[in-house]
C-alpha positions in Angstrom: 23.9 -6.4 11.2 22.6 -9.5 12.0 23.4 -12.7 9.9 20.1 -13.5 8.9 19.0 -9.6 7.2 22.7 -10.2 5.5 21.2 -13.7 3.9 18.0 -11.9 3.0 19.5 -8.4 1.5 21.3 -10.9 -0.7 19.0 -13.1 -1.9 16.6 -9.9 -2.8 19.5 -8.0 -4.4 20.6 -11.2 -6.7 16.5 -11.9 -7.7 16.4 -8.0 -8.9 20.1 -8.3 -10.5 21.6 -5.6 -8.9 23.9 -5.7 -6.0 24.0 -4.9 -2.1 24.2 -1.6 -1.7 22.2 -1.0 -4.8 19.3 -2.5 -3.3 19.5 -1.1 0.0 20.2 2.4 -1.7 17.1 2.0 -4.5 14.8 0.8 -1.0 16.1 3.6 1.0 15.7 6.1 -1.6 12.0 4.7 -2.1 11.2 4.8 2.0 12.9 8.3 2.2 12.7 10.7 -0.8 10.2 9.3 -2.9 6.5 10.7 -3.1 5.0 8.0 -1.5 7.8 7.8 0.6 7.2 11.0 1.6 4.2 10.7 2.4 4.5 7.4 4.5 6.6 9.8 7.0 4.0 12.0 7.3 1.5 9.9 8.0 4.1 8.2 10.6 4.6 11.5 12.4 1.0 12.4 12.4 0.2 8.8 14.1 3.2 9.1 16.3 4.7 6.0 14.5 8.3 5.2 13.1 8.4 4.8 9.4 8.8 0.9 9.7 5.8 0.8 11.7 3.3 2.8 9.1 4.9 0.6 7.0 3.9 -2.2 8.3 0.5 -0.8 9.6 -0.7 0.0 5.9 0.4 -3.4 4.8 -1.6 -5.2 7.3 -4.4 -3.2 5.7 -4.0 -4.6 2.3 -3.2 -7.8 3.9 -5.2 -8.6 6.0 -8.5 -6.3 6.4 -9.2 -6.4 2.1 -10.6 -9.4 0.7 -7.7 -10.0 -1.7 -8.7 -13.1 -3.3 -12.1 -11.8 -4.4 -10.3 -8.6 -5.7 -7.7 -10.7 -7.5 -11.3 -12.6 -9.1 -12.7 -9.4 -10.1 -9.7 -7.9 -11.5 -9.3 -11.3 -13.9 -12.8 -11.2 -14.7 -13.0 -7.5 -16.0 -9.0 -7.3 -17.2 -8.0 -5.5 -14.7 -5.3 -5.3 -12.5 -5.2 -5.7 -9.0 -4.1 -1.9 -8.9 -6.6 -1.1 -11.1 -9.6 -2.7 -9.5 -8.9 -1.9 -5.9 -9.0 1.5 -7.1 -11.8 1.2 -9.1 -13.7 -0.4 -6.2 -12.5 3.0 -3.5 -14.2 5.1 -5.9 -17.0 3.3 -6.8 -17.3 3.4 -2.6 -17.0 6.9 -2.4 -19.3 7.6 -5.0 -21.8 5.3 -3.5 -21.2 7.1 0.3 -21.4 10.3 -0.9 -25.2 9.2 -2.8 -26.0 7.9 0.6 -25.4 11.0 2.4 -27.0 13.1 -0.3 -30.5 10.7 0.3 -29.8 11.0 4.0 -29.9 14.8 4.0 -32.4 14.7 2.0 -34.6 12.2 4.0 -34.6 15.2 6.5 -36.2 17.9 5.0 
């Protein structure tokens, strides 16, 4: 294992008070056998992807193709958590694509 993942595994595992191999165990655990886990290898075999690189694929969603910073404003300015308002904001989108589709079809009668 290289020097440098050594470094960082124990800097995380002293910031969340717990040691080594609890952290690597607790973030295994979380990558393999939770729900979203779970679910983060499916979407890795259905996309022909390794875990890491989902992974790493839905973060650069959330990184860098949503406007963070404006989310982060509307959250503070209605309470909200970040959680809370990004999904607020999906289904407030869906509800507003589904009306759309629903004028659409019936534009063409």
């Amino acid at each position: 294992m290289p020097e440098e993942l050594l470094k960082t595994i124990e800097t995380q595992s002293q910031r969340e008070h717990s040691s080594r191999s609890g952290f690597v165990t607790n973030l295994l655990f979380f990558l393999l056998l939770s729900p979203i886990g779970k679910q983060l290898q499916k979407n890795a075999s259905l996309n022909r992807r390794t875990i890491a690189q989902e992974l790493e694929q839905s973060l650069v969603l959330f990184q860098q193709q949503l406007p963070l910073h404006q989310i982060n404003q509307l959250a503070a300015a209605t309470q909200r958590s970040q959680a809370q308002m990004m999904t607020y904001l999906v289904l407030l989108g869906l509800q507003a694509y589904q009306a759309k589709e629903r004028l659409n079809k019936n534009a063409e009668y």
